[in-house]
VMD Tcl script that builds the backbone (N, CA, C; Angstrom):
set m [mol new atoms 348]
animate dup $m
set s [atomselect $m all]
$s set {name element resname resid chain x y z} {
  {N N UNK 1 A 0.836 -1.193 0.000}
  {CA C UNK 1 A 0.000 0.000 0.000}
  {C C UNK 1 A 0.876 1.250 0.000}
  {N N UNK 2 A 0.029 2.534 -0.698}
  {CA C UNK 2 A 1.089 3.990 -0.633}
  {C C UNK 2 A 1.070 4.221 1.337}
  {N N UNK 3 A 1.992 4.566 1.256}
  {CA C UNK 3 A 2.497 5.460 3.008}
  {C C UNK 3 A 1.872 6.710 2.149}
  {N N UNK 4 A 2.773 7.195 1.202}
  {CA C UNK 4 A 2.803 8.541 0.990}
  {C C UNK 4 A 0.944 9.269 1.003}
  {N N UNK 5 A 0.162 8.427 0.106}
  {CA C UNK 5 A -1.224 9.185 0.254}
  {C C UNK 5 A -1.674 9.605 1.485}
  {N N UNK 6 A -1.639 8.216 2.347}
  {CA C UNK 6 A -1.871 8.122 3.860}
  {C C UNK 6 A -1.625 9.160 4.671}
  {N N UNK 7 A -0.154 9.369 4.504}
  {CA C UNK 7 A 0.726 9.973 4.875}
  {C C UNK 7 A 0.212 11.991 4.520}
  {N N UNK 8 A -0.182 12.061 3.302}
  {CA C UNK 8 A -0.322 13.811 3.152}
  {C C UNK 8 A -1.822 13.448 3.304}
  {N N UNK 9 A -3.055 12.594 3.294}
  {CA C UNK 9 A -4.158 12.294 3.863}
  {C C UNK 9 A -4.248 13.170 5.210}
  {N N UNK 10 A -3.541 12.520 6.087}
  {CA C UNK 10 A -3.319 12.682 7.455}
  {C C UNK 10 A -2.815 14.373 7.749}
  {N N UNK 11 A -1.670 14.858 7.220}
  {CA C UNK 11 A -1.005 16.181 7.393}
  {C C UNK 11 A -2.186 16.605 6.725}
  {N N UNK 12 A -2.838 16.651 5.632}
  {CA C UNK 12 A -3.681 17.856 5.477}
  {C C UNK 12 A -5.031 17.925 6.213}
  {N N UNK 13 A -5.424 16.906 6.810}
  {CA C UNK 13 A -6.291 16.958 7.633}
  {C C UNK 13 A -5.730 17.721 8.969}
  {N N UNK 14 A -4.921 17.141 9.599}
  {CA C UNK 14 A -4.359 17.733 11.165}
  {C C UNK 14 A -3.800 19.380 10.575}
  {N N UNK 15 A -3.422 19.606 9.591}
  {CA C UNK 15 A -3.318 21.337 9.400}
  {C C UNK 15 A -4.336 21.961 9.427}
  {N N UNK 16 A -5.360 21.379 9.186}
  {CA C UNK 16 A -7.016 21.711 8.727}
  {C C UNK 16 A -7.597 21.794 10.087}
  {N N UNK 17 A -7.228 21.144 11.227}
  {CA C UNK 17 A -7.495 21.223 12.420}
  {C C UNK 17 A -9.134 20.073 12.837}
  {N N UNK 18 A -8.856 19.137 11.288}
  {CA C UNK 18 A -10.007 18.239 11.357}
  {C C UNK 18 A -9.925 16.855 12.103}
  {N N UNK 19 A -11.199 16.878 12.183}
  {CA C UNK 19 A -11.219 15.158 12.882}
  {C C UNK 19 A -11.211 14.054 11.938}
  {N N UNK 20 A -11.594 13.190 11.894}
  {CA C UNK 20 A -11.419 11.866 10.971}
  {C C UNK 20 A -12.666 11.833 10.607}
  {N N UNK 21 A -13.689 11.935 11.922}
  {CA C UNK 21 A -14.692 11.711 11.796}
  {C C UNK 21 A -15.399 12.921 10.486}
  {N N UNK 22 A -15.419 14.419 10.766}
  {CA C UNK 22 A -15.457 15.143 10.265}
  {C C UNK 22 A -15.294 15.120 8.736}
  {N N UNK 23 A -14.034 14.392 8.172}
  {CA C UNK 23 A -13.509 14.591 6.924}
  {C C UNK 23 A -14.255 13.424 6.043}
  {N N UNK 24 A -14.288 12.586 6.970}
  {CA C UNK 24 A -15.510 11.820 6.673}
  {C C UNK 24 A -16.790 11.493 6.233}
  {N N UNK 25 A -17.323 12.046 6.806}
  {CA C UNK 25 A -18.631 12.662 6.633}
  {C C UNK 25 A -18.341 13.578 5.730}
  {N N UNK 26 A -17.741 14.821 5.493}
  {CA C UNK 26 A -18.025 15.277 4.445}
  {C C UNK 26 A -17.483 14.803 3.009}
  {N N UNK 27 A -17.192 14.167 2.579}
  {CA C UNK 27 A -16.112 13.156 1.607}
  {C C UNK 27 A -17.548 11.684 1.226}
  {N N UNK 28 A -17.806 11.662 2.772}
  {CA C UNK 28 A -18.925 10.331 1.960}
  {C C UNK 28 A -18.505 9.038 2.452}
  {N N UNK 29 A -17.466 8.848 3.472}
  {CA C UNK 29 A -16.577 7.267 3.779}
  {C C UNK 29 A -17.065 6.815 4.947}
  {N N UNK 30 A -16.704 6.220 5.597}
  {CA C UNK 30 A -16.917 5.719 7.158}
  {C C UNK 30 A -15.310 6.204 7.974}
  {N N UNK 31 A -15.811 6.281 8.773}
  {CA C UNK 31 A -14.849 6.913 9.818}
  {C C UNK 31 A -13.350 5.665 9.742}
  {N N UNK 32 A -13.794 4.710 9.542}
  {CA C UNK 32 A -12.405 3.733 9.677}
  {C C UNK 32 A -12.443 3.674 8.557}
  {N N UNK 33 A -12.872 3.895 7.311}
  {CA C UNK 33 A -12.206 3.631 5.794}
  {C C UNK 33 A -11.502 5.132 5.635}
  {N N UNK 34 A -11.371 6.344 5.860}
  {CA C UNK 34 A -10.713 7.278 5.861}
  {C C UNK 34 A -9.409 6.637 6.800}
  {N N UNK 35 A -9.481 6.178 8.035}
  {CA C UNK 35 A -8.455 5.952 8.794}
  {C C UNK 35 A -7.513 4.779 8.258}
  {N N UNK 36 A -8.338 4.129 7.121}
  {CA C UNK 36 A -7.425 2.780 6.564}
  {C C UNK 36 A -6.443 3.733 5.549}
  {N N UNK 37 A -6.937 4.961 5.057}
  {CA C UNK 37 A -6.204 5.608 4.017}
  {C C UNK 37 A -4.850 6.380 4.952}
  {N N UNK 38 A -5.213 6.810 5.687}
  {CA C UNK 38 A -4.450 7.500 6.131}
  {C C UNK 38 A -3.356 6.867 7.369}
  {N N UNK 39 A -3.390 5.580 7.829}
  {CA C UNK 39 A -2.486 4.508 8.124}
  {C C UNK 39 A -1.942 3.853 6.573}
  {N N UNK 40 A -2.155 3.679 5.560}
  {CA C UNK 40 A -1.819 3.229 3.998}
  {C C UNK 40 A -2.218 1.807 4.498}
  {N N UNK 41 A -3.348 1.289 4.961}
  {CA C UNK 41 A -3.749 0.029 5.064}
  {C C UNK 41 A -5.124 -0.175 3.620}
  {N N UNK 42 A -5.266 0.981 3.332}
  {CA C UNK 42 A -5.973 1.042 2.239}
  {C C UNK 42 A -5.563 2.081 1.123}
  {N N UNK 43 A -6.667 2.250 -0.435}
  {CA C UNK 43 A -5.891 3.078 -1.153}
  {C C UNK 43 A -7.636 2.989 -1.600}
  {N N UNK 44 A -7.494 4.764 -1.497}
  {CA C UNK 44 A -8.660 5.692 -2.343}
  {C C UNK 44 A -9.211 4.567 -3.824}
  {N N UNK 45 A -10.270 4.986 -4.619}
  {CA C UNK 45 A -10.267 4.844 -5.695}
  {C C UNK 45 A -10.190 5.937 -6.176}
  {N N UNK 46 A -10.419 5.683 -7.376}
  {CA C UNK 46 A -10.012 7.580 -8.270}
  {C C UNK 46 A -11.116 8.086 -8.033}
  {N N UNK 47 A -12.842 8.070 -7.824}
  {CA C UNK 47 A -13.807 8.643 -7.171}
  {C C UNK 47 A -13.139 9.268 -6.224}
  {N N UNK 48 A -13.143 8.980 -5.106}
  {CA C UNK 48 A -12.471 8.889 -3.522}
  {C C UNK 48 A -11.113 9.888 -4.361}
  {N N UNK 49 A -10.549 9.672 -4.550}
  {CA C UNK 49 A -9.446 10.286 -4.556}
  {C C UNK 49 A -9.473 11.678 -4.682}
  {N N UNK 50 A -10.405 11.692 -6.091}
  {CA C UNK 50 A -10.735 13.472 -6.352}
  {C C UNK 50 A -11.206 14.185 -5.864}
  {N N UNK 51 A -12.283 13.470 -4.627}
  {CA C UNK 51 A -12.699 14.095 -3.694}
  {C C UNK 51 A -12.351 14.643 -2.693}
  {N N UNK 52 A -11.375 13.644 -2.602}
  {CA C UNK 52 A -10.037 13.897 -1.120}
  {C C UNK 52 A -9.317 15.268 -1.860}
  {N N UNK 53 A -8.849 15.236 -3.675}
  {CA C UNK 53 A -8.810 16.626 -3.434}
  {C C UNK 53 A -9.268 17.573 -3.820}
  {N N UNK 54 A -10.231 17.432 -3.975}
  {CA C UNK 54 A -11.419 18.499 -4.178}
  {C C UNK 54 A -11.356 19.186 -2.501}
  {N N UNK 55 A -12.069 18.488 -1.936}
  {CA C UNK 55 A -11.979 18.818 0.175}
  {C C UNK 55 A -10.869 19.411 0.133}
  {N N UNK 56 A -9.670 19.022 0.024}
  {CA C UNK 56 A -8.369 19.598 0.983}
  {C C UNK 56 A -7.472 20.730 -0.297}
  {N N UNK 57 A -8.942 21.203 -1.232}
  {CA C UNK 57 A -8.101 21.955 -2.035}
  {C C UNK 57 A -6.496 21.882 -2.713}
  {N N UNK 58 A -6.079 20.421 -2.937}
  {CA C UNK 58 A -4.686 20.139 -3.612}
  {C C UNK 58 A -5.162 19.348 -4.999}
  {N N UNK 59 A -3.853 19.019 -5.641}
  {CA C UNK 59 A -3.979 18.818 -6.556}
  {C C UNK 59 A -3.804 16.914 -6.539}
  {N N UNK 60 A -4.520 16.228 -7.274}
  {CA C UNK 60 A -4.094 14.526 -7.306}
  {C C UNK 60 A -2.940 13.577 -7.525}
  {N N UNK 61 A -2.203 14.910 -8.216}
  {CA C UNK 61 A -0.948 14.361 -7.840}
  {C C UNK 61 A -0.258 14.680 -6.907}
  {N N UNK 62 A -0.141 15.489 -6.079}
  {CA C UNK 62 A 0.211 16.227 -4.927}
  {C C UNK 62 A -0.473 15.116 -4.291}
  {N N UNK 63 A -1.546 14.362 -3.890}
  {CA C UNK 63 A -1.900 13.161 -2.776}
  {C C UNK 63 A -0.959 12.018 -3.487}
  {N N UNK 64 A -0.435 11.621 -4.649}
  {CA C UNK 64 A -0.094 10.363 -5.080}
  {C C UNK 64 A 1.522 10.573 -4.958}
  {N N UNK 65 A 1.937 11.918 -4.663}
  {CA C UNK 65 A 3.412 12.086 -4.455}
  {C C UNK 65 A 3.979 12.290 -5.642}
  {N N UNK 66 A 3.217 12.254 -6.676}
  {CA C UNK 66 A 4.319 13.305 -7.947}
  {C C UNK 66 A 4.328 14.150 -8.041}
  {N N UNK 67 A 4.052 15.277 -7.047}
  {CA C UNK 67 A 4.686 16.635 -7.311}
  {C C UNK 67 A 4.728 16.899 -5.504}
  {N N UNK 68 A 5.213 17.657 -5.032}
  {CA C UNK 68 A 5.540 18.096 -3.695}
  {C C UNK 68 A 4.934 19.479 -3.613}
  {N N UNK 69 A 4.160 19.463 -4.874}
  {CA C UNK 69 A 3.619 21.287 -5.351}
  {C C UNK 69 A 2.172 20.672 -4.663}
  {N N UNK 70 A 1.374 21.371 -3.550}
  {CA C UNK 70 A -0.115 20.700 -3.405}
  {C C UNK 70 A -0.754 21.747 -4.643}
  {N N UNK 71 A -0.515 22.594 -4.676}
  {CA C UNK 71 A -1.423 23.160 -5.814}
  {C C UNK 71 A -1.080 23.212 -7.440}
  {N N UNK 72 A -0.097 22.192 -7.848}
  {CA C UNK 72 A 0.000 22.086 -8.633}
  {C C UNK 72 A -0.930 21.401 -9.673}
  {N N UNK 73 A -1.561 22.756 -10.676}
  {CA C UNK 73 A -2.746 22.501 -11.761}
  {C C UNK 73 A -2.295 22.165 -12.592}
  {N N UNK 74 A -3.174 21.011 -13.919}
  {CA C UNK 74 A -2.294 20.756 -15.230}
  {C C UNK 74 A -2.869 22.280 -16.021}
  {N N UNK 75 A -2.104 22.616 -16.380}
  {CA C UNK 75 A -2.505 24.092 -16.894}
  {C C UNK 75 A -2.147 23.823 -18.596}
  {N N UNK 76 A -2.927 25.112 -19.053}
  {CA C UNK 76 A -2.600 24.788 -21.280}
  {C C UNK 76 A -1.607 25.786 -21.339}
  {N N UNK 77 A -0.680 26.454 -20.430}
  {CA C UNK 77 A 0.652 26.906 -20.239}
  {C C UNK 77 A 1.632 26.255 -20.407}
  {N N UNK 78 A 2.131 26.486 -21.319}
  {CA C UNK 78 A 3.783 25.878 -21.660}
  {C C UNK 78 A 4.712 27.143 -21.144}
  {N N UNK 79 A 5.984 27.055 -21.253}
  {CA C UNK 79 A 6.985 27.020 -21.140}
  {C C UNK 79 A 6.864 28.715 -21.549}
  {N N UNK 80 A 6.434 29.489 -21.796}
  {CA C UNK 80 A 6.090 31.006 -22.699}
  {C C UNK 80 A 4.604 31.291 -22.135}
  {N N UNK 81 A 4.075 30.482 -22.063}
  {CA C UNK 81 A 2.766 30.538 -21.194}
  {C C UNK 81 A 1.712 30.366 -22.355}
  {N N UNK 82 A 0.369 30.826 -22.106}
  {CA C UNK 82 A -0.736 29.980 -22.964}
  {C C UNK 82 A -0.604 31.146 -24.477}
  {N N UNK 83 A -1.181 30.856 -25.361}
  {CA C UNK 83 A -1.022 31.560 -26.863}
  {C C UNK 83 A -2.104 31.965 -26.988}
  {N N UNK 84 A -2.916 33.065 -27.094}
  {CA C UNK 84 A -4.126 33.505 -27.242}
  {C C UNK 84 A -4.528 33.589 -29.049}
  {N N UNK 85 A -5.478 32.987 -29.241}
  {CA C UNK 85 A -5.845 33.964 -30.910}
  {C C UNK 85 A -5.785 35.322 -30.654}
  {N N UNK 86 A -6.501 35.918 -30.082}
  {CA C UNK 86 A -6.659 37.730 -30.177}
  {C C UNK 86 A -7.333 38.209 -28.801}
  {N N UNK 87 A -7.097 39.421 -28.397}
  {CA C UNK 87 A -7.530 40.517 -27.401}
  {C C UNK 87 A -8.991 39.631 -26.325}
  {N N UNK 88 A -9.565 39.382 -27.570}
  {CA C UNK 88 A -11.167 39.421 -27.386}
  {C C UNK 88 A -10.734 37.635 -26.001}
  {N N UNK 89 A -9.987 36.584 -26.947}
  {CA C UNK 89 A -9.806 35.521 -26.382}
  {C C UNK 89 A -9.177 35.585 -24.520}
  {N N UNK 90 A -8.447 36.285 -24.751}
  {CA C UNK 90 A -7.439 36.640 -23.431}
  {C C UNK 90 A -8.350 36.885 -22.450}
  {N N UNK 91 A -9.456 38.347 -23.073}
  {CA C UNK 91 A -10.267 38.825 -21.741}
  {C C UNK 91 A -11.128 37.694 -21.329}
  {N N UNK 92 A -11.587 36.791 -22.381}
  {CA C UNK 92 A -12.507 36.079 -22.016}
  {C C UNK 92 A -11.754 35.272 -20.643}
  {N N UNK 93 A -10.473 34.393 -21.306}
  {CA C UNK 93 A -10.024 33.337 -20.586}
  {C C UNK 93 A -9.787 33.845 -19.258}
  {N N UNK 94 A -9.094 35.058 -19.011}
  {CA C UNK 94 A -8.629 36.195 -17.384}
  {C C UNK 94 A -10.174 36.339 -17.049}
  {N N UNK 95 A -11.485 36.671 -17.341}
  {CA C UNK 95 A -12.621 36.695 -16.687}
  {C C UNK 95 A -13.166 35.548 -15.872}
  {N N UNK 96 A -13.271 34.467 -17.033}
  {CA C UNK 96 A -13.531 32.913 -16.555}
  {C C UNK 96 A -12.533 32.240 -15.193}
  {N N UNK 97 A -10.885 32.568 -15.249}
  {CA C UNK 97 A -10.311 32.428 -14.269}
  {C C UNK 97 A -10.507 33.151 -13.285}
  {N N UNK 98 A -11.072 34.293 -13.555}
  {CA C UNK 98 A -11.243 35.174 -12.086}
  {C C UNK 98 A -12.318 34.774 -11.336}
  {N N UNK 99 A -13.765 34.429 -12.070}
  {CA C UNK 99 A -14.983 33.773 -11.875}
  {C C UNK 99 A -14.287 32.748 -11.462}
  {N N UNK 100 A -13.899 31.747 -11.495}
  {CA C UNK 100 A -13.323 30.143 -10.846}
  {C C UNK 100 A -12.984 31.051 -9.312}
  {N N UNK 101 A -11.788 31.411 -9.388}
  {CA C UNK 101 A -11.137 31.959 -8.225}
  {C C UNK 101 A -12.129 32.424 -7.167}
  {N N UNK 102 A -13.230 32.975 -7.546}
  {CA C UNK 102 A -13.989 33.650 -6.715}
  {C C UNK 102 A -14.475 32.627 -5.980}
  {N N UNK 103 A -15.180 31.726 -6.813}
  {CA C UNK 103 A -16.494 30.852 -6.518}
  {C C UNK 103 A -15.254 29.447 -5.544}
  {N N UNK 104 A -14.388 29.544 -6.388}
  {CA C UNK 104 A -13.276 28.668 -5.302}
  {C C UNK 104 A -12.803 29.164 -3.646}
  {N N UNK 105 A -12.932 30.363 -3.301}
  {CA C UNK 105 A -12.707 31.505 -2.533}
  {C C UNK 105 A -13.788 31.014 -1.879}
  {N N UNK 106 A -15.039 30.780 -2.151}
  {CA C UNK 106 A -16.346 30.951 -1.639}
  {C C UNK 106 A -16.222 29.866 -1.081}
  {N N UNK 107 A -16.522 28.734 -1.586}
  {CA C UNK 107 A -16.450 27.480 -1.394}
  {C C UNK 107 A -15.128 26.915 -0.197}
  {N N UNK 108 A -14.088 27.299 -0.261}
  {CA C UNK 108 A -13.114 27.336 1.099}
  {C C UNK 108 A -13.940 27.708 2.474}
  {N N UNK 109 A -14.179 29.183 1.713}
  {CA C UNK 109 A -14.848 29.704 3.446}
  {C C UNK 109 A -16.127 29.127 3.524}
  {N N UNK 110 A -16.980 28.130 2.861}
  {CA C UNK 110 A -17.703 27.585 3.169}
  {C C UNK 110 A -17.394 26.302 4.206}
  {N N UNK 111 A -16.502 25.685 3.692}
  {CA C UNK 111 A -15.755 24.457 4.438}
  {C C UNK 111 A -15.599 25.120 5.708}
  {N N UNK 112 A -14.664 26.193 5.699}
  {CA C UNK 112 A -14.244 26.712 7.109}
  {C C UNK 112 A -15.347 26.861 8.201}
  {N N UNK 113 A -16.543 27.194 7.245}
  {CA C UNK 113 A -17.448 27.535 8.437}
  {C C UNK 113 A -18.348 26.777 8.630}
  {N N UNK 114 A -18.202 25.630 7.997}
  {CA C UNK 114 A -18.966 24.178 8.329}
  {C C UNK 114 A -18.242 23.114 9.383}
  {N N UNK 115 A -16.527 23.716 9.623}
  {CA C UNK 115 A -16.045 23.408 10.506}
  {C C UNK 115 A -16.561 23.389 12.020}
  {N N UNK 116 A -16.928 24.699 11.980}
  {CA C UNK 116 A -17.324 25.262 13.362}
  {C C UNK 116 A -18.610 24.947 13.755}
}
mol reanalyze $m
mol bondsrecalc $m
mol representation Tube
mol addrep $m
């Protein structure tokens, strides 16, 4: 079984200041099938998985240990960054990302205050 999922399972929950039980319930698992993940006595499915990071706001490879980046996005940025057709394309794509950001913004402090 991965340590490593288990393993940033666990740290991003205890940074989060969550319970097992808690992360649980909101994710959809039973209180000891979260705890099998996070001892590596078990392993997510890819459902489960995206959810785990959907919740803890990281990225799926950041839980599987190929990147050490948690917010690392697959982005259509290369190396020069993304290529726009024209003016009109750019504003669109910077609006739509700002709209994400927001509603992502929202959705955090929703978690936070479902904490309490």
């Amino acid at each position: 079984m991965s340590t490593i999922i288990g393993s940033r399972l666990k740290l991003l929950r205890e940074r989060r200041g969550f319970s097992q039980k808690y992360v649980a319930e909101k994710i959809g698992v039973k209180n000891n099938t979260l705890s099998g993940y996070e001892a590596g006595r078990r392993e997510p499915d890819s459902s489960t998985l995206n959810t785990l990071a959907d919740f803890y706001d990281v990225s799926v490879d950041y839980l599987l240990g190929r990147t050490d980046n948690p917010n690392s996005d697959i982005s259509i940025a290369y190396d020069t960054g993304p290529q726009y057709e024209d003016e009109d394309e750019r504003e669109f794509i910077e609006q739509q990302l700002e709209q994400y950001r927001k509603m992502k913004k929202r959705m955090q402090e929703q978690l936070r205050g479902d904490k309490h």
